[in-house]
Structures are given as structure tokens and as C-alpha cells.
KEVEXKOL-326735 format. One line per 8 residues: for each residue x, y, z of N, C-alpha, C, O, CB. Coordinates in Angstrom, 2 decimals. Glycine has a CB too. Example, Ala and Ser with C-alpha at 12.3 -4.5 7.8 and 13.67 -1.06 7.14 Angstrom:
# residues 2
13.19/-5.69/7.80/12.30/-4.50/7.80/13.20/-3.30/7.80/14.24/-3.32/8.46/11.31/-4.47/9.05; 12.85/-2.25/7.08/13.67/-1.06/7.14/12.90/0.03/7.87/13.41/1.14/8.04/14.08/-0.60/5.72
END
This chain:
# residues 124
-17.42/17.73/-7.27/-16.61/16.67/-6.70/-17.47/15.42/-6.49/-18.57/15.54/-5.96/-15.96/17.11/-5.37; -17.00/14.25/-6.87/-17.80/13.05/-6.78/-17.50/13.03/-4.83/-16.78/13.60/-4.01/-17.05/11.45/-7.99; -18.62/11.95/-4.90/-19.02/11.42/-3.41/-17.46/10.57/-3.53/-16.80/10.19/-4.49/-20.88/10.26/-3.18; -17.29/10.49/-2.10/-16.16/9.28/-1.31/-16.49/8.10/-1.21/-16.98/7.77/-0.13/-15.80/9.46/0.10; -16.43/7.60/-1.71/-16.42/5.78/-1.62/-15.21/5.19/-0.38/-13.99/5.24/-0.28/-15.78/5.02/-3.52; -16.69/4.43/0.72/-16.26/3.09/1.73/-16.09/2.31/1.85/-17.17/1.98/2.33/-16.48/2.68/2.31; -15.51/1.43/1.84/-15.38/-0.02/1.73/-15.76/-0.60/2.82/-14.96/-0.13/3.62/-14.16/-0.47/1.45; -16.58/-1.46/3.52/-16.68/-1.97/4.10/-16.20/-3.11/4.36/-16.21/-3.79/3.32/-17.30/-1.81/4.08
-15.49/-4.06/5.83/-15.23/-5.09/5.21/-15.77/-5.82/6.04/-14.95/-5.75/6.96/-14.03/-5.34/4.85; -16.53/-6.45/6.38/-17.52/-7.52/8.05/-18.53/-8.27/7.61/-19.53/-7.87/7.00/-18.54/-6.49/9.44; -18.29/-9.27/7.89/-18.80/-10.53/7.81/-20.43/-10.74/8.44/-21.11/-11.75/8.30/-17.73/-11.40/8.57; -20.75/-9.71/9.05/-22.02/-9.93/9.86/-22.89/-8.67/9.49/-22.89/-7.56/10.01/-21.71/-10.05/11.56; -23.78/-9.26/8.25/-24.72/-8.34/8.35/-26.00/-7.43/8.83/-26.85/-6.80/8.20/-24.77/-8.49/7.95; -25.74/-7.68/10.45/-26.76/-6.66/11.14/-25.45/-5.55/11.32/-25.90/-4.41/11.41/-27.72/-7.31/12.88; -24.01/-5.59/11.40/-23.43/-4.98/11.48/-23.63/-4.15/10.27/-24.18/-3.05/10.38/-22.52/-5.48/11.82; -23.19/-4.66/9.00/-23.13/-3.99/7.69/-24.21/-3.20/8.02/-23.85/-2.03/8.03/-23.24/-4.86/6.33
-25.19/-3.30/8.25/-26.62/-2.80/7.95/-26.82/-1.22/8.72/-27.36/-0.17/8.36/-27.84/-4.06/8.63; -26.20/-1.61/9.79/-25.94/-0.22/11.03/-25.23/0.62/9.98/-25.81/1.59/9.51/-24.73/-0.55/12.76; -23.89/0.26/9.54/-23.20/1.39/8.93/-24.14/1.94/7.66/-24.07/3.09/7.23/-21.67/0.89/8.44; -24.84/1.11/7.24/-25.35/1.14/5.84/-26.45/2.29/6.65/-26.14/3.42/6.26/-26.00/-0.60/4.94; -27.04/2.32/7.16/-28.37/3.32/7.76/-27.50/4.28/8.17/-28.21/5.16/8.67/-29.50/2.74/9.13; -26.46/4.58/8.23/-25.71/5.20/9.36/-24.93/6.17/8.27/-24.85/7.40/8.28/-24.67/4.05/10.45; -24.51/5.46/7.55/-23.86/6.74/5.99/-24.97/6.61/4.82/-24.64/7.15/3.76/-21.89/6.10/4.95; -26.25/5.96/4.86/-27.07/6.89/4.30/-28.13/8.43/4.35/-29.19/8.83/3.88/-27.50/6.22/4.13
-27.39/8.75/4.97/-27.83/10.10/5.91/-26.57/11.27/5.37/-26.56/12.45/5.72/-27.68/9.69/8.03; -25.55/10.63/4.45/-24.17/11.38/4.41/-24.35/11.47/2.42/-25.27/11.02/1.74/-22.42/10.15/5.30; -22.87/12.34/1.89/-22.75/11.41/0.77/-21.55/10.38/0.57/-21.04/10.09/-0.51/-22.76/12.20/-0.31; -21.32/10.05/1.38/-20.34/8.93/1.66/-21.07/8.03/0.34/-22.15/8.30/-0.19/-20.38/8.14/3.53; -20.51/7.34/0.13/-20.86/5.73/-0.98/-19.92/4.58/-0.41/-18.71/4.42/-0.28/-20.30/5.93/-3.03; -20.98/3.89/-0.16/-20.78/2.54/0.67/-20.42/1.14/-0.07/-21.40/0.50/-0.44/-22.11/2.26/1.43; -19.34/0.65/-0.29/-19.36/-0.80/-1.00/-18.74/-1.46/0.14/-17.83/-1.08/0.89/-18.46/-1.03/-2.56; -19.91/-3.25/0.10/-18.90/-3.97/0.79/-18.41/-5.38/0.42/-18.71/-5.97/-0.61/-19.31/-4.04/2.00
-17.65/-5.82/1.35/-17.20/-7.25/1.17/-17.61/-7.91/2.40/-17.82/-7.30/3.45/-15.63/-7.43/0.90; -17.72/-9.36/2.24/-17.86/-10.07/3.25/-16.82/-10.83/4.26/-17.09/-11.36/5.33/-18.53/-10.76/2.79; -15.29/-10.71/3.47/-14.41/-11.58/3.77/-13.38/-10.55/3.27/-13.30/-9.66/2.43/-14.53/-13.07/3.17; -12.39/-11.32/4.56/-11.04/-10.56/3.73/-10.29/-10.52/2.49/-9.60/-9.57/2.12/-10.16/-10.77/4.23; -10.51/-11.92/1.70/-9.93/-11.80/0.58/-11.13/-10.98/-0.23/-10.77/-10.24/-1.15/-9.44/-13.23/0.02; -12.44/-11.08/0.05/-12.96/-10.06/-0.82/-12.51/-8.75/-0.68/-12.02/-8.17/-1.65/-14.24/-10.00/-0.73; -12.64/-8.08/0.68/-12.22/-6.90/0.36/-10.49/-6.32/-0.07/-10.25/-5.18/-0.47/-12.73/-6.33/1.48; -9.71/-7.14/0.07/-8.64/-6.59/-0.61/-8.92/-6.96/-1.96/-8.65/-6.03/-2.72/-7.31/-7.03/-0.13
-9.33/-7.90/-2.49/-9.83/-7.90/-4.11/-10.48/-6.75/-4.41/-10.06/-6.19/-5.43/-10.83/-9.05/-4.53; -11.62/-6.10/-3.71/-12.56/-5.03/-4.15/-11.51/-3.81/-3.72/-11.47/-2.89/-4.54/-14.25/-5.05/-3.29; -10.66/-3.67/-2.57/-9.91/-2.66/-2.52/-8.98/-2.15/-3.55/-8.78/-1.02/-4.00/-9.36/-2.83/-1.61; -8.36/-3.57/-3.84/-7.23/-3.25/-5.37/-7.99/-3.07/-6.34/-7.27/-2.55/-7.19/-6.16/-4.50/-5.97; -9.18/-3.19/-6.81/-9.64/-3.31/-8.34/-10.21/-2.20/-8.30/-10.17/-1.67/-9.41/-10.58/-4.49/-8.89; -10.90/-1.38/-7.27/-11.10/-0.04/-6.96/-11.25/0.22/-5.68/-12.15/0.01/-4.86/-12.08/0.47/-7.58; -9.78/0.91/-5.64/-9.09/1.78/-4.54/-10.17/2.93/-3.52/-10.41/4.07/-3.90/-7.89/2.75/-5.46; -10.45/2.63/-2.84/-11.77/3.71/-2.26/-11.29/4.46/-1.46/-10.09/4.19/-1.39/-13.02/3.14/-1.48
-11.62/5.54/-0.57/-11.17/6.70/-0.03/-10.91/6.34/1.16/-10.18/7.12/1.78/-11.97/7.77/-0.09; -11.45/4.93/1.98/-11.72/4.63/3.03/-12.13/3.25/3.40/-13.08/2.59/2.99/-12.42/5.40/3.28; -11.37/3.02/4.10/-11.76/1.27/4.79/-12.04/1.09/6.02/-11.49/1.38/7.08/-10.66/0.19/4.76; -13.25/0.43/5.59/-13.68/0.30/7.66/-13.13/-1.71/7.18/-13.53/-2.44/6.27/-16.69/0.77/8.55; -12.21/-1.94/8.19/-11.66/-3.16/8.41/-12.27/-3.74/10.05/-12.00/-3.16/11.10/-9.94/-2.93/8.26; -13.35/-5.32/9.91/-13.33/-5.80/10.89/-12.23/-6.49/11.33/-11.43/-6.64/10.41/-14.18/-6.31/10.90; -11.90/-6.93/12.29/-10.82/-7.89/12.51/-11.10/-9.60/12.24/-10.73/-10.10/11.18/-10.42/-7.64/14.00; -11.71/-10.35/13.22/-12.49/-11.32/12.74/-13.28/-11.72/11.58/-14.51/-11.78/11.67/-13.05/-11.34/13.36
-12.64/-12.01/10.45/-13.28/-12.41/9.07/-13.02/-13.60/8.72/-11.94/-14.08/9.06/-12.91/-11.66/7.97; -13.72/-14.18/8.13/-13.79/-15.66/7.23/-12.56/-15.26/6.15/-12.26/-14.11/5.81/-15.63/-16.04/6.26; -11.85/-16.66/5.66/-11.01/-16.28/4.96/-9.71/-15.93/4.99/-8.85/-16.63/4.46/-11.39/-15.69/4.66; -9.39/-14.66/5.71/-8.47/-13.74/6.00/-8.43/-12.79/6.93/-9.08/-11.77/6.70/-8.30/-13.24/5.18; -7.93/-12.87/7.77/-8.61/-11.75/9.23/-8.30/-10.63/8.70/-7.61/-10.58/7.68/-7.87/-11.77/10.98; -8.77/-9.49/9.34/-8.55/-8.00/8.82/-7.46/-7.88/9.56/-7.32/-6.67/9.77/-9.70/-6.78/9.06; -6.69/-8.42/10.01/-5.44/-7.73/10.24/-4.52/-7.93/9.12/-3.79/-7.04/8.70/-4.80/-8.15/11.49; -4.59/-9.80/8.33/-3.52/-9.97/7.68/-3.86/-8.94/6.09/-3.10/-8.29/5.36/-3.27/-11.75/7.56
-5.23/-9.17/6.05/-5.92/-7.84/4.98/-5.44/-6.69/4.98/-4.68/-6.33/4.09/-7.29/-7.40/5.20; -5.80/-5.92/5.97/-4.80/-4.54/6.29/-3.32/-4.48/5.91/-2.81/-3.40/5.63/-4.72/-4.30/7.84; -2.43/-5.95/5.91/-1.48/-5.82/5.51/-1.03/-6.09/4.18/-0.05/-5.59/3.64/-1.04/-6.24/6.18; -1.84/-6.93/3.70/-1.75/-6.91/2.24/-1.82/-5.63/1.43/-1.16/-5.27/0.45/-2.74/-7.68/1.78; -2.87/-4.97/2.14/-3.39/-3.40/1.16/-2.11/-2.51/1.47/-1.65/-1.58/0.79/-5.17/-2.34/1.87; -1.61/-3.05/2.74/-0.44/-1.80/2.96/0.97/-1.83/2.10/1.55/-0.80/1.75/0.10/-1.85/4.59; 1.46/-3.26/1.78/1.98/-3.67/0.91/1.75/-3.76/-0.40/2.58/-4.36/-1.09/2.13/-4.36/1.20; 0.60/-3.19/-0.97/-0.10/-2.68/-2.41/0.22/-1.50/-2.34/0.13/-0.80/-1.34/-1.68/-2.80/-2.68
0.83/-0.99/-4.00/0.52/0.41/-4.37/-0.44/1.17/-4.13/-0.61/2.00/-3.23/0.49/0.54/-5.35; -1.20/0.78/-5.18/-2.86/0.92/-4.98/-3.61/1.31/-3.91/-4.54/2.10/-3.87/-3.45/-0.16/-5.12; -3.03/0.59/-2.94/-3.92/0.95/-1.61/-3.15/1.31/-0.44/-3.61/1.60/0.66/-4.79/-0.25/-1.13; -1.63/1.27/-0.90/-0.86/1.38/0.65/-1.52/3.27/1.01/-0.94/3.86/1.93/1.63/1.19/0.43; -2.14/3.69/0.61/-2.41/5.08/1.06/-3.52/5.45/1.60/-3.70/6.63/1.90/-2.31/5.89/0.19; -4.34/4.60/1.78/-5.50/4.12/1.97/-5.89/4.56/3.56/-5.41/3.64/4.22/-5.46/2.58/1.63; -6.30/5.18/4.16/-7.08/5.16/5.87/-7.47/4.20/5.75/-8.13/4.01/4.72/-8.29/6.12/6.47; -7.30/3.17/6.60/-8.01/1.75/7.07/-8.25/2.20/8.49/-7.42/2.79/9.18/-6.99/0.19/6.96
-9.63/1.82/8.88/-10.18/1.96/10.15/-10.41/0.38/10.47/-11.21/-0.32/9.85/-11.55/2.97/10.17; -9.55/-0.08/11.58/-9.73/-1.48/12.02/-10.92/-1.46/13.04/-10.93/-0.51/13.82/-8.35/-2.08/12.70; -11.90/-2.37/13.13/-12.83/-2.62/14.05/-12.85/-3.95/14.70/-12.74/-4.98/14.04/-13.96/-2.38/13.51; -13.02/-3.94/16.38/-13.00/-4.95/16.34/-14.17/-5.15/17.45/-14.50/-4.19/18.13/-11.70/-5.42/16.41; -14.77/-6.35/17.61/-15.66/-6.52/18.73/-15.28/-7.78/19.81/-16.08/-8.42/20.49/-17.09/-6.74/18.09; -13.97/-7.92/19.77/-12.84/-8.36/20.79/-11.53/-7.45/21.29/-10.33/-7.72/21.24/-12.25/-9.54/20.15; -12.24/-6.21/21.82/-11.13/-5.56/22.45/-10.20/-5.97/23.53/-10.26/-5.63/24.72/-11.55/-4.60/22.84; -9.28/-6.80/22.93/-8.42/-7.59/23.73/-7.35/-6.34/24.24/-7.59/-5.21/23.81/-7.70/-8.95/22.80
-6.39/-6.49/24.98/-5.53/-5.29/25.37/-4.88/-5.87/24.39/-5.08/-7.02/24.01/-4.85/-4.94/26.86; -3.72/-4.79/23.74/-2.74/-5.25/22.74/-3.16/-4.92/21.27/-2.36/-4.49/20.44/-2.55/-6.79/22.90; -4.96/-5.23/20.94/-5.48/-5.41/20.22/-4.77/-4.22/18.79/-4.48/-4.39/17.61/-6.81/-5.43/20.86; -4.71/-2.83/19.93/-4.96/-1.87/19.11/-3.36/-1.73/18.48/-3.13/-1.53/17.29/-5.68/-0.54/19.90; -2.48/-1.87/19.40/-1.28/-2.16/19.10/-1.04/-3.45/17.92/-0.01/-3.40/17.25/-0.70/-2.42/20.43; -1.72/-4.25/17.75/-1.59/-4.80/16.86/-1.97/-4.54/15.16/-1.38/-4.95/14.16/-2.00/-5.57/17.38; -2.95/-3.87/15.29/-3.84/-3.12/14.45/-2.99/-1.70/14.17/-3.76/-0.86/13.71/-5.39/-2.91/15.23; -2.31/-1.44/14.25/-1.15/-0.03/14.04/-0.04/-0.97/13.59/0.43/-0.75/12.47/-0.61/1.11/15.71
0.40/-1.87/14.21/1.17/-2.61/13.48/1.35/-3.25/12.06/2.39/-3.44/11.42/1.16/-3.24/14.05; -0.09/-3.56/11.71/-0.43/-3.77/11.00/-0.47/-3.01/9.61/-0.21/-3.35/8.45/-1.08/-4.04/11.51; -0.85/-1.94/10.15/-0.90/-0.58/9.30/-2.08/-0.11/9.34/-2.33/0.63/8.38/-0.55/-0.64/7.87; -2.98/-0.27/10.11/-4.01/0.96/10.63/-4.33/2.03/10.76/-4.55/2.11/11.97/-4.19/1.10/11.29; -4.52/3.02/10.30/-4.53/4.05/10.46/-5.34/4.88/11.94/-4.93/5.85/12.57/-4.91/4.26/9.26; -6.60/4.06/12.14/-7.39/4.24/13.44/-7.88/3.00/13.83/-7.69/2.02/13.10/-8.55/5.20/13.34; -8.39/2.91/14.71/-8.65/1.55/15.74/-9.89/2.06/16.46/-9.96/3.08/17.14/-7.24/1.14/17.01; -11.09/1.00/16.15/-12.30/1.33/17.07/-13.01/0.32/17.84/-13.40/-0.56/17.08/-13.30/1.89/16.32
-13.31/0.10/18.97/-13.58/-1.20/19.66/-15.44/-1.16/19.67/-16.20/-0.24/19.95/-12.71/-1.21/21.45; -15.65/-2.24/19.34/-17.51/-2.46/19.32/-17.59/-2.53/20.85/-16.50/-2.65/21.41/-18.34/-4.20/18.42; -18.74/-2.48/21.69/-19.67/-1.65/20.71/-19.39/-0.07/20.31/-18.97/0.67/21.20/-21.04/-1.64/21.36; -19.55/0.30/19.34/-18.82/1.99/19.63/-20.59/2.73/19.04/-21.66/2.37/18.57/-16.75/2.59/18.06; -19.91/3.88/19.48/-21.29/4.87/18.85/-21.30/4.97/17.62/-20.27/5.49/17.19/-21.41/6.36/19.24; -22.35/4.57/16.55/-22.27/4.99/15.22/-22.28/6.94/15.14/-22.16/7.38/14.00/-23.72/4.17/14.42; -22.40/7.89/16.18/-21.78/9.34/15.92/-20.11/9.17/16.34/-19.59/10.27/16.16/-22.66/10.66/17.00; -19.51/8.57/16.65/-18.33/8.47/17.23/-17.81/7.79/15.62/-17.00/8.48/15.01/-18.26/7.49/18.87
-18.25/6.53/14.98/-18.03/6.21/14.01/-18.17/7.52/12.89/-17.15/7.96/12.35/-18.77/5.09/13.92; -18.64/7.72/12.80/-18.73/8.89/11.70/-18.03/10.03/11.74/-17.63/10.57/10.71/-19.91/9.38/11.58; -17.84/10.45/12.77/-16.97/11.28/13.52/-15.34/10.94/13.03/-14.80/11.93/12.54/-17.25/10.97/15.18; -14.48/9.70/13.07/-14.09/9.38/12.82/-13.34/9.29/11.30/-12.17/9.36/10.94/-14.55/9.01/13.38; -14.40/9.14/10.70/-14.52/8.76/9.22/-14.54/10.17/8.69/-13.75/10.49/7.81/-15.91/7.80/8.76; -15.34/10.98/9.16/-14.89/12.90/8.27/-13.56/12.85/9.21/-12.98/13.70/8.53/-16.37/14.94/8.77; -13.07/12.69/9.73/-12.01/13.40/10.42/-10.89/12.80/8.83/-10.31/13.49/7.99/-11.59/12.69/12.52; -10.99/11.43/8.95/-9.78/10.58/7.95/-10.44/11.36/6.43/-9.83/12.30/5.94/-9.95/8.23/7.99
-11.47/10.95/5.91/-11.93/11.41/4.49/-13.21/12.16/4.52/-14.34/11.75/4.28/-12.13/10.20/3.53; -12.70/13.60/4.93/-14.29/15.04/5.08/-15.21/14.48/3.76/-14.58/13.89/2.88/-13.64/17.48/4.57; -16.63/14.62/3.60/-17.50/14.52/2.90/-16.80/15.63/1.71/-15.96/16.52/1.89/-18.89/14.74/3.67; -17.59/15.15/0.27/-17.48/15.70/-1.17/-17.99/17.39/-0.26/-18.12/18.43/-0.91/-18.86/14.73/-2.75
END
């Protein structure tokens, strides 16, 4: 069985970098984008097992992103994990609205993150 491919989608790379140290320890396979229209471009052109969605992005926020992919073939099947590091109340409710599948507020534990992520797509 091939490895699971992640999509990443966050704009701030000390963030990227955590997850990146954080599922190289797994066989997860990590691709990312910087912006929301990148990652629904990289999501539709290849569909990955798993989306970690920030909320706050250049471009396109990950919420209206999340909804684009949900409204795609391609990807409406997709686990999207929304992240955000403005846990506003409502937030998460908005982010299910959206079409979220899970909701995680920064700072969170990268074992809580991972935790997470086998629960939605178990390792190859």
C-alpha cells in the first residue's frame, strides 16, 4: 500500500516546519501550499487523503477553501482538518459549517495533532 498523502495548507512557515518534523517520524507524505487558492489548486489536481486547513490565509481564507473542495467532486470526500490560531467562540461552528470534518485550535499538541490525523486517515 502506498504512503497517505497531506496537504498542508498555512501560510507561516515555522508552522509548516513543526508539522513537517512532526510527520517525518510517520509514513504520512506531506505536500504543501501557502495560500488558499494554492491549496485547492494542489487539492483538485491531486486529491490527497488529508487536509490540514489553516483558517487565516493570504488569498483565500481556509474557510472559503474548505468550501470550494466541498463543492468539488474530487475532493468533496476529503477529511479537512481546519486549524486555527484565533480560537474565537463560534469559530468551530463555523468551520463544520463550512464542511470540516475536525477543528483544532493553536496552540495544540503536535501528539494531539497526529492523534487526530490516524484517527481520520490510519497510516499505509
Amino acid at each position: 500500500m502506498s504512503a497517505k498523502t497531506i496537504l498542508y495548507v498555512e501560510d507561516n512557515e515555522f508552522n509548516r516546519k513543526i508539522v513537517r518534523q512532526l510527520l517525518a517520524r510517520t509514513s504520512y507524505r506531506l505536500t504543501e501550499a501557502t495560500d488558499g487558492e494554492q491549496g485547492v489548486a494542489a487539492a483538485v489536481a491531486a486529491p490527497p487523503d488529508l487536509i490540514l486547513m489553516d483558517i487565516q490565509l493570504p488569498k483565500m481564507s481556509g474557510l472559503d477553501a474548505t468550501r470550494v473542495l466541498r463543492e468539488d467532486a474530487r475532493t468533496a470526500a476529503v477529511p479537512i482538518i481546519v486549524i486555527t490560531s484565533f480560537a474565537l467562540s463560534g469559530d468551530e461552528q463555523k468551520a463544520k459549517a463550512a464542511g470540516a470534518t475536525a477543528y483544532l485550535a493553536k496552540p495544540y499538541s503536535p501528539r494531539e495533532l497526529l492523534a487526530k490525523i490516524r484517527e481520520l486517515v490510519p497510516e499505509a
